[in-house]
N, C-alpha and C positions, 0 to 999 in steps of 0.2 A: 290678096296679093300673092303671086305666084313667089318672087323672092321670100315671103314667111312660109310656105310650104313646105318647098324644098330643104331636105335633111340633109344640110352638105354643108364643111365649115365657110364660112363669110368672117373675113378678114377687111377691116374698116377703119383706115384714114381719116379721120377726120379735121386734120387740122394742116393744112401744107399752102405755102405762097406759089405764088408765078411773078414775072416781071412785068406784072400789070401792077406792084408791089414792089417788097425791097426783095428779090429771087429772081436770079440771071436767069434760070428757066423759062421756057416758054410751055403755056398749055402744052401743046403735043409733045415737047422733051419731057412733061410729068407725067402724061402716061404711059409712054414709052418705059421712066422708070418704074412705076406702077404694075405696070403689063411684068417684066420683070421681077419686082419684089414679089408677083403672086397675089395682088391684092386685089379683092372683089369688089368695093366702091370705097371711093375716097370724094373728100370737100375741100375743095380749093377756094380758100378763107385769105382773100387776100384784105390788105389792109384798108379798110373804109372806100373799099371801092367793087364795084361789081363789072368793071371794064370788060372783063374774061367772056362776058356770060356766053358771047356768040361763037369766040374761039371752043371751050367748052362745050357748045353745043355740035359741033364740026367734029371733036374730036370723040365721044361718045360714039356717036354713028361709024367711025373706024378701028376703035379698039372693043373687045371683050372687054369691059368694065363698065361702072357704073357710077355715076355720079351726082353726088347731095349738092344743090345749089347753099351757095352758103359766103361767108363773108365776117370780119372780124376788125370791133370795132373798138379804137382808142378812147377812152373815157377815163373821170378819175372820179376818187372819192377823198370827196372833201371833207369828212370826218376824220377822212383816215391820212391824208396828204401825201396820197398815195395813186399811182398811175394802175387803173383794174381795166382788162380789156375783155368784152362780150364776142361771144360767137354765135351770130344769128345764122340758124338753117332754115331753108326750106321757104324762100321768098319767092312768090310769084315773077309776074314778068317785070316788074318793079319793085321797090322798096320806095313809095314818097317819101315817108317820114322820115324812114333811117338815111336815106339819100339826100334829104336837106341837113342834118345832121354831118352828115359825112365830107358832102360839098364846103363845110365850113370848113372843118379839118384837113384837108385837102389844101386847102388856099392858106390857110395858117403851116401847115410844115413847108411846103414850099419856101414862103416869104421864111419863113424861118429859117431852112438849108443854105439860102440864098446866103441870108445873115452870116452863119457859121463860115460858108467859104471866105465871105472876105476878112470876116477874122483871121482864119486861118492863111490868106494871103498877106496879110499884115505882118504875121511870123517871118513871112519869108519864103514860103513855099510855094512852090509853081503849078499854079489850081487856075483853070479857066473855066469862068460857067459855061460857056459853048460846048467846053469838052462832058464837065457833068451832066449837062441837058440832053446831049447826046446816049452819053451812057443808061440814062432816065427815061430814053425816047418812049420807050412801052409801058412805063408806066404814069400814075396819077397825078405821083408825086413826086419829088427831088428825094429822096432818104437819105443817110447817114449812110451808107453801104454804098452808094455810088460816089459820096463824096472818096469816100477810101478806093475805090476800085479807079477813079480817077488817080490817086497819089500814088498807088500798087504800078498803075502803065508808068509813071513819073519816075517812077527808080526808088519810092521812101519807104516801101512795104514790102514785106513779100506776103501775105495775104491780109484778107479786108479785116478780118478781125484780130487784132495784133496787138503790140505792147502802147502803138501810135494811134489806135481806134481810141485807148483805153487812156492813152496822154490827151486825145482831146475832147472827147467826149463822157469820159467816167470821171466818179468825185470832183475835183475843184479844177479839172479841167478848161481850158479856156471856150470852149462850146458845150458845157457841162448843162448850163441853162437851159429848161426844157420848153419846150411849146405850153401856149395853153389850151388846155383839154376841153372836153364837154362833161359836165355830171352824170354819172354811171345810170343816175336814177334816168333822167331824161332819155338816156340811148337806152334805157329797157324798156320804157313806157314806148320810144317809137316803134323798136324790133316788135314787140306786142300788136301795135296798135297796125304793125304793117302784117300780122296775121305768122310771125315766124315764132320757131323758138330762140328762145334767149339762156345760153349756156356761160356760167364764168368761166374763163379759158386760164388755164394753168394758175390758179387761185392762190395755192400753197407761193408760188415761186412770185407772186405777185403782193404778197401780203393779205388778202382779201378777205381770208376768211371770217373778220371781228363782225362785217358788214351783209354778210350772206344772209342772215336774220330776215335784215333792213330790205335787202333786195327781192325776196321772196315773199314782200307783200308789196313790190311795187311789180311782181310779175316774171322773176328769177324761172326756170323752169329744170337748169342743169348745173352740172357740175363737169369738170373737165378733170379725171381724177388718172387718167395715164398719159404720163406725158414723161418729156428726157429729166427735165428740172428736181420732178417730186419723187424722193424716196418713200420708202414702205411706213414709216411713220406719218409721215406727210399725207398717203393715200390711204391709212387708217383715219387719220381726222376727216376727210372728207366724203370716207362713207359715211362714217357716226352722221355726218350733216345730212349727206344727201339723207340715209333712213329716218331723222328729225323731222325733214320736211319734204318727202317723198319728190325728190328730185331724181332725173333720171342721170345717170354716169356715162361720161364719154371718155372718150383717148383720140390722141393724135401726135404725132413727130415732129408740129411744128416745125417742118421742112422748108428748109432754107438755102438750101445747095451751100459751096462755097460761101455764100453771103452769111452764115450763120454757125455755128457753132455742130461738131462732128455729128450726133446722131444722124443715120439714115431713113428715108423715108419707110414708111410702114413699123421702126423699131416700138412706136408705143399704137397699140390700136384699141379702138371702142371694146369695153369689156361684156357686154349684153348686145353686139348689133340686132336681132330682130326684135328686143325690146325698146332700140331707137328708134328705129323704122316706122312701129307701131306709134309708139308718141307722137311720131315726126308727123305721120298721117294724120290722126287725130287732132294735133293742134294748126295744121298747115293742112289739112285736105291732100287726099292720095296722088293730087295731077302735080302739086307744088313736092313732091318728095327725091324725085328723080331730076333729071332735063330728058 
């Protein structure tokens, strides 16, 4: 591969949404910022959906950059009672398995968003689905960030994530209640079985690590060990693992624009990029690495 050649630093995103997702961006507005922070490939991992794939593909062809087909998936682990989410790279021109998987989740946050609004019109507060769906139009699903971005135009916020995200949706909040999930073990065995890899995405900040063991003989292959959430103790335990069980280490900014919380894109990047690349080839074949 000409990209492992080349002796020149590579700078590697791994982990960022679009509004095919809960991220008011669009594909071409991430690269755009991308093009700008300087970065040489990034993976736009949006949430259990691979909607992007074509915009992505358009937008590669006009930027200097490069980009890891990729996607990030809600799951939980029921040992732990706990919400752990996967970052599959390097998917062909489908994903069946994790796409049946994801289709589920999909139709469950939705019906669920749905729920929370009229909750939250029950308060009192001046929420119309029309308006949410709208602000939703790009992406899969309803999120939690468009319900706010709806109440933000409404006069109740001045941004999405606020003291009011956190009155209704954190601790005993009245839309505190989460969706149900799919079993961690099941979304590895698919991301596997659909020929990608299967990385835990911000693990430390997720609770995850008691379970890494577990997962890594149902087919685990990474670790996500630079990200905004994890400090330097936090990214010591997760190499001790990854060198346990010879998993590879990623990074990403988990880029969220305004819909998410300050860091900017590019601030955490893959610590070994051409020892991902490599992997990524090897377990996904050289054609599924790129678009």
């Amino acid at each position: 591969m000409k990209e492992l050649d080349e002796k020149v630093k590579i700078s590697m995103d791994l982990h960022i949404h679009s509004h095919y997702s809960d991220s008011p961006f669009s594909i071409d507005q991430l690269f755009k910022i991308a093009t700008m922070q300087g970065l040489s490939y990034i993976a736009i991992a949006d949430h259990d959906t691979i909607k992007g794939i074509n915009d992505i593909k358009k937008a590669v062809k006009n930027y200097d950059l490069k980009a890891i087909p990729a996607i990030e998936i809600s799951a939980y682990s029921f040992s732990l009672n706990k919400k752990v989410h996967i970052l599959a790279y390097g998917y062909h021109k489908a994903m069946p398995h994790t796409e049946k998987l994801c289709n589920i989740l999909l139709e469950r946050r939705t019906r669920h968003s749905i729920m929370q609004i009229e909750m939250i019109r029950k308060q009192g507060y001046k929420l119309d689905l029309d308006e949410v769906k709208k602000i939703a139009q790009h992406s899969a699903a309803i999120y939690k960030q468009h319900i706010m971005e709806a109440l933000l135009r409404n006069g109740y916020t001045q941004k999405v994530l606020s003291p009011l995200y956190d009155y209704f949706f954190k601790n005993n909040g009245i839309c505190s209640k989460d969706m149900d999930y799919i079993d961690v073990h099941d979304v590895v065995k698919a991301v596997k079985m659909d020929g990608c890899m299967a990385v835990a995405a911000h693990p430390s900040k997720s609770s995850c690590l008691p379970v890494i063991e577990d997962l890594v003989k149902t087919g685990l292959d990474g670790l996500e060990i630079n990200h905004p959430d994890h400090n330097e103790s936090e990214q010591q335990m997760i190499r001790q693992l990854a060198d346990r069980y010879n998993l590879i280490l990623t990074g990403g900014s988990d880029f969220h624009g305004r819909y998410g919380n300050p860091p900017f894109m590019g601030c955490c990047l893959a610590p070994c990029p051409e020892l991902f690349l490599e992997k990524l080839s090897s377990i996904s074949g050289p054609q599924s690495i790129l678009f």
